[in-house]
NUFI-430043 format. One line per field, with one value per residue: residue number from 1; residue in three letters; x, y, z of N, C-alpha, C, O in turn. Coordinates in Angstrom, 1 decimal. Layout:
BEGIN
pos = (NUM; ...)
code = (Ala; ...)
n_u = (X; ...)
n_v = (Y; ...)
n_w = (Z; ...)
ca_u = (X; ...)
ca_v = (Y; ...)
ca_w = (Z; ...)
c_u = (X; ...)
c_v = (Y; ...)
c_w = (Z; ...)
o_u = (X; ...)
o_v = (Y; ...)
o_w = (Z; ...)
END
This chain:
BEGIN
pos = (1; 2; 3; 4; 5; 6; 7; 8; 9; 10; 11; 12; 13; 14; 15; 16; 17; 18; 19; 20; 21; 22; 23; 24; 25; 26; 27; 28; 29; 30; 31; 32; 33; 34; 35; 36; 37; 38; 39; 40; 41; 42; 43; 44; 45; 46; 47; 48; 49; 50; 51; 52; 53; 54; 55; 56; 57; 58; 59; 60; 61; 62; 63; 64; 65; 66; 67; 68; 69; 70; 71; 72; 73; 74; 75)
code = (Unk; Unk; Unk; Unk; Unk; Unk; Unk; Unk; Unk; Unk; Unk; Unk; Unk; Unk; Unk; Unk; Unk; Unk; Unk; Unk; Unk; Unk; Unk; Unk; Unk; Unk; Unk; Unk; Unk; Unk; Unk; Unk; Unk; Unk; Unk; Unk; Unk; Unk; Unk; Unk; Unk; Unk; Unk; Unk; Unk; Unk; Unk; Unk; Unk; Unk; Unk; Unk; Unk; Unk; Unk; Unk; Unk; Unk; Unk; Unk; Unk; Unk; Unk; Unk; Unk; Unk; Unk; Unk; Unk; Unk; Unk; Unk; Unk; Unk; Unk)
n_u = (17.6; 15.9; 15.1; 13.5; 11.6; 10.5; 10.4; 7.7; 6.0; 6.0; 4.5; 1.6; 0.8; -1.0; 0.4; 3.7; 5.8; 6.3; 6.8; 8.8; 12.3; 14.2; 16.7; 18.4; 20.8; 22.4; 24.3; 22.9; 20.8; 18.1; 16.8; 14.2; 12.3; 9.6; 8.0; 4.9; 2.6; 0.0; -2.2; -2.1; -1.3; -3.2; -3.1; -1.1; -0.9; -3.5; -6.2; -6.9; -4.4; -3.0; -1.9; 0.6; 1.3; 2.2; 4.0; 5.6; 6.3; 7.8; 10.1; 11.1; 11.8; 13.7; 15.6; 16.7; 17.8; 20.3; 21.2; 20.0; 18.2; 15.0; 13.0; 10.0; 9.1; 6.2; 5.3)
n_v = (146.7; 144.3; 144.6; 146.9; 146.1; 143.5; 144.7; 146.7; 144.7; 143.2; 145.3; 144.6; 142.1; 139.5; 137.5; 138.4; 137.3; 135.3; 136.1; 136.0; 137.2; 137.1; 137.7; 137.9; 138.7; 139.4; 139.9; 143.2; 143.3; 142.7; 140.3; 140.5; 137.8; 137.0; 135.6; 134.6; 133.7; 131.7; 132.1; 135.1; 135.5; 137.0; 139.7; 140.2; 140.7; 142.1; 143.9; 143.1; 143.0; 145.5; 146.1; 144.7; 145.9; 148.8; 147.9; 146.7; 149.2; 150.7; 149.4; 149.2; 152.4; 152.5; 150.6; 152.0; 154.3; 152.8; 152.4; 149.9; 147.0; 145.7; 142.9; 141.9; 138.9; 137.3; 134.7)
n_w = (-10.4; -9.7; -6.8; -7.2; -8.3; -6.6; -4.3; -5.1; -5.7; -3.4; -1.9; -3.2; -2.3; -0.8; 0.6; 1.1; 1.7; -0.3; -2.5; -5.2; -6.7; -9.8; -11.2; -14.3; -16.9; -19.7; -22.5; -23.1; -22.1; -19.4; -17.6; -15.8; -13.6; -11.8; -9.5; -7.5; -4.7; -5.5; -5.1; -5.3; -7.6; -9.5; -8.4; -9.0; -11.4; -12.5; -13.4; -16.6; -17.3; -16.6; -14.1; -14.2; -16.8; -15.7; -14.3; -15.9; -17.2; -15.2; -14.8; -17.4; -17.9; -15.6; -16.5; -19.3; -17.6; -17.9; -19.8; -20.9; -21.6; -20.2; -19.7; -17.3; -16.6; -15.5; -13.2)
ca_u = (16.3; 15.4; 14.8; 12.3; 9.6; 10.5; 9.3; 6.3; 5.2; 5.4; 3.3; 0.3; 0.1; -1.3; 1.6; 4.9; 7.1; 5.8; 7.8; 10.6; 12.6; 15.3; 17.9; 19.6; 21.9; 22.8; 24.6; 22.5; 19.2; 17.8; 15.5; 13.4; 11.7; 8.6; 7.2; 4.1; 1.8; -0.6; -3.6; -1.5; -0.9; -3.8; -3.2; 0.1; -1.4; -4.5; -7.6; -6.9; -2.9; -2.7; -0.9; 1.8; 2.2; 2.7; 5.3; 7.3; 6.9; 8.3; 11.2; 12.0; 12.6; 14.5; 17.0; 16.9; 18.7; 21.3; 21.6; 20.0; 16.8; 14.5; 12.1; 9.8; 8.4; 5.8; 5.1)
ca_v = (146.6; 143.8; 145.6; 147.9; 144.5; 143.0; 146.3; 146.7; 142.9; 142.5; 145.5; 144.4; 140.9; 139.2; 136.9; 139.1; 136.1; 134.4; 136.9; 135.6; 137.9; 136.6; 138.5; 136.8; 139.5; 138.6; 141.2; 144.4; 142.8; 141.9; 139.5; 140.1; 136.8; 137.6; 134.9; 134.3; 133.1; 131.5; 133.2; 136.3; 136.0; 138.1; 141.0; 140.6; 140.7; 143.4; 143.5; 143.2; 143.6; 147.1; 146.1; 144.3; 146.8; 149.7; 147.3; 147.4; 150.6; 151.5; 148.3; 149.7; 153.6; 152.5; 150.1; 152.8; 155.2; 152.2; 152.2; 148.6; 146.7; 144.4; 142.3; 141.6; 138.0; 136.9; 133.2)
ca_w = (-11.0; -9.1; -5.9; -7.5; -8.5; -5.2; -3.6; -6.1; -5.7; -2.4; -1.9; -3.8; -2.4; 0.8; 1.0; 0.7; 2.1; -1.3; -3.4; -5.7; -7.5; -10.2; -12.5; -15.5; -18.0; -20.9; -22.8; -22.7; -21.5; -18.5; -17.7; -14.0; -13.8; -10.7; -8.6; -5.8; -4.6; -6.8; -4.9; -5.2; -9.3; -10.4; -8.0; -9.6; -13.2; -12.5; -14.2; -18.0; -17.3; -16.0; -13.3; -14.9; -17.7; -15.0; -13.6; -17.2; -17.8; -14.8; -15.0; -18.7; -17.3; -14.8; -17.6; -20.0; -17.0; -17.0; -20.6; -20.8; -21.9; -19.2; -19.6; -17.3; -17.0; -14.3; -13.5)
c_u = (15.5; 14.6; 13.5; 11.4; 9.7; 9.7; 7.8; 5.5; 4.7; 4.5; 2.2; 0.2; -0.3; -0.4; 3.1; 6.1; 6.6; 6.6; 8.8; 10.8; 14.3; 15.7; 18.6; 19.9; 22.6; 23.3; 23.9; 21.2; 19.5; 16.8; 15.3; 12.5; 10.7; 7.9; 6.5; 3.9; 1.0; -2.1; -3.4; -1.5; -2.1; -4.1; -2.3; 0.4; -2.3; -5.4; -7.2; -5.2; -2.4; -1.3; 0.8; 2.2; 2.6; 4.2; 6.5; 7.5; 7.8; 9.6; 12.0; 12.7; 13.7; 15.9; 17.1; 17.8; 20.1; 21.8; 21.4; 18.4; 16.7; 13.5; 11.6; 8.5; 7.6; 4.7; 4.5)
c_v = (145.5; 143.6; 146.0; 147.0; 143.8; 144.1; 146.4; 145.9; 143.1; 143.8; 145.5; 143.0; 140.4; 138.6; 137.8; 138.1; 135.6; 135.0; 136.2; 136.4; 137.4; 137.3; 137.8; 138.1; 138.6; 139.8; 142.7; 144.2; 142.2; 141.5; 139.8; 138.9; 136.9; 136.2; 135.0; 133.7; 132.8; 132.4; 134.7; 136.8; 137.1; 139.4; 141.4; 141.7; 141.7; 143.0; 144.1; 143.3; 144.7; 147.3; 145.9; 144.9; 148.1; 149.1; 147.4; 148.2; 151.2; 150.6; 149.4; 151.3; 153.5; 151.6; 151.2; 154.2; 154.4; 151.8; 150.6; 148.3; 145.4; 144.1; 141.7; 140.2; 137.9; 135.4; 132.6)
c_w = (-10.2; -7.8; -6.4; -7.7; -7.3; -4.5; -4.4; -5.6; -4.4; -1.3; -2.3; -3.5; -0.9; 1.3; 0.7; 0.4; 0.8; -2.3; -3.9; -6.9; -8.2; -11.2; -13.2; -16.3; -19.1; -22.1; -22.3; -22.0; -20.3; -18.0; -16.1; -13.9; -11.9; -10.4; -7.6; -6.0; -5.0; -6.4; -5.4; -6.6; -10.4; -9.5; -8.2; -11.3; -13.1; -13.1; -15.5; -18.0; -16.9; -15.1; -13.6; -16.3; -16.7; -14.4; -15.2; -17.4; -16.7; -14.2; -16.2; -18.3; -16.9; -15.7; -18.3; -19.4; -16.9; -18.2; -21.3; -21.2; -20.8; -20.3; -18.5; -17.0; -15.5; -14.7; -12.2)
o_u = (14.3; 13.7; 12.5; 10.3; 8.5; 8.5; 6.9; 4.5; 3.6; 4.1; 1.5; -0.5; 0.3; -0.2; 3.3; 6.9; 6.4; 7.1; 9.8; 10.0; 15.3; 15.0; 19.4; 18.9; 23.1; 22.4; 24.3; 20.6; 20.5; 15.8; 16.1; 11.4; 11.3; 7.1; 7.0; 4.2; 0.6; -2.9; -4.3; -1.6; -1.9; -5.1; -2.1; 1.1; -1.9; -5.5; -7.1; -4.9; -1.1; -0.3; 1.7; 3.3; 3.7; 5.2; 7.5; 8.6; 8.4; 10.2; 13.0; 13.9; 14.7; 17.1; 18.0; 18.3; 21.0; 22.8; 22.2; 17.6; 17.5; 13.3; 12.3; 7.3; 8.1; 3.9; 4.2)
o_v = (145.8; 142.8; 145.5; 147.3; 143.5; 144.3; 146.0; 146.2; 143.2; 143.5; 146.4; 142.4; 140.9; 139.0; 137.6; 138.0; 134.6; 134.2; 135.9; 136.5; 137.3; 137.4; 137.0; 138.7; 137.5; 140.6; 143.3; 145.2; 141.5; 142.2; 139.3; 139.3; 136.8; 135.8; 135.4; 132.8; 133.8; 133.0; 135.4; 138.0; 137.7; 140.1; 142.6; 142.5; 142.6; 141.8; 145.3; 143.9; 144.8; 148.0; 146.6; 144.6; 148.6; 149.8; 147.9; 148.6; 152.2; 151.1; 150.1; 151.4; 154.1; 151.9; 151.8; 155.0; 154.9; 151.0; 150.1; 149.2; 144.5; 144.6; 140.7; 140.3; 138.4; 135.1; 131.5)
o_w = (-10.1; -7.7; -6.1; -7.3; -6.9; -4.3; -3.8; -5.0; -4.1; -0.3; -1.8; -4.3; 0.1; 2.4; -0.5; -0.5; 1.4; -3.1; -3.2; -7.9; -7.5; -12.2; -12.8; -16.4; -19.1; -22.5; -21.3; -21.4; -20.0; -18.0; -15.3; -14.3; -10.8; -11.2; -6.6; -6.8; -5.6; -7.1; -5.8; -6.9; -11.5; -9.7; -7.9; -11.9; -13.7; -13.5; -15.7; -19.0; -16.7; -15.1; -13.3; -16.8; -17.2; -14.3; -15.4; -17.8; -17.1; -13.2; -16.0; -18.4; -17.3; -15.5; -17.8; -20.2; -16.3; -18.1; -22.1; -21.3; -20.6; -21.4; -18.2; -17.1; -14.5; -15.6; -12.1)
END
């Protein structure tokens, strides 16, 4: 899962190298935790969130093929 917001992110931002992608598990959950660039954070976020709910909906799909729940976070 991690992969797939790394790929996502660091197509929508000017900085790619700025990208940080981190995994934490914890029983059946998992946490994606998404970092950039701070210039970068609201091409991350979208106008009104859009962006970043396309990104869970298509995080959660991809846990729910794996039998798992994400979350997630961007900072």
């Amino acid at each position: 899962m991690k992969p797939l917001v790394e790929f996502v992110a660091r197509g929508l931002v000017d900085e790619p190298d700025a990208v940080e992608v981190t995994q934490r598990e914890s029983g059946r959950t998992v946490v994606v935790s998404l970092t950039c660039a701070q210039s970068d954070t609201g091409k991350v976020i979208g106008k009104e969130g859009r962006v970043a709910k396309a990104m869970r909906t298509l995080l959660a799909t991809a846990a729910i093929r794996r039998r798992r729940r994400a979350i997630l976070e961007i900072g």
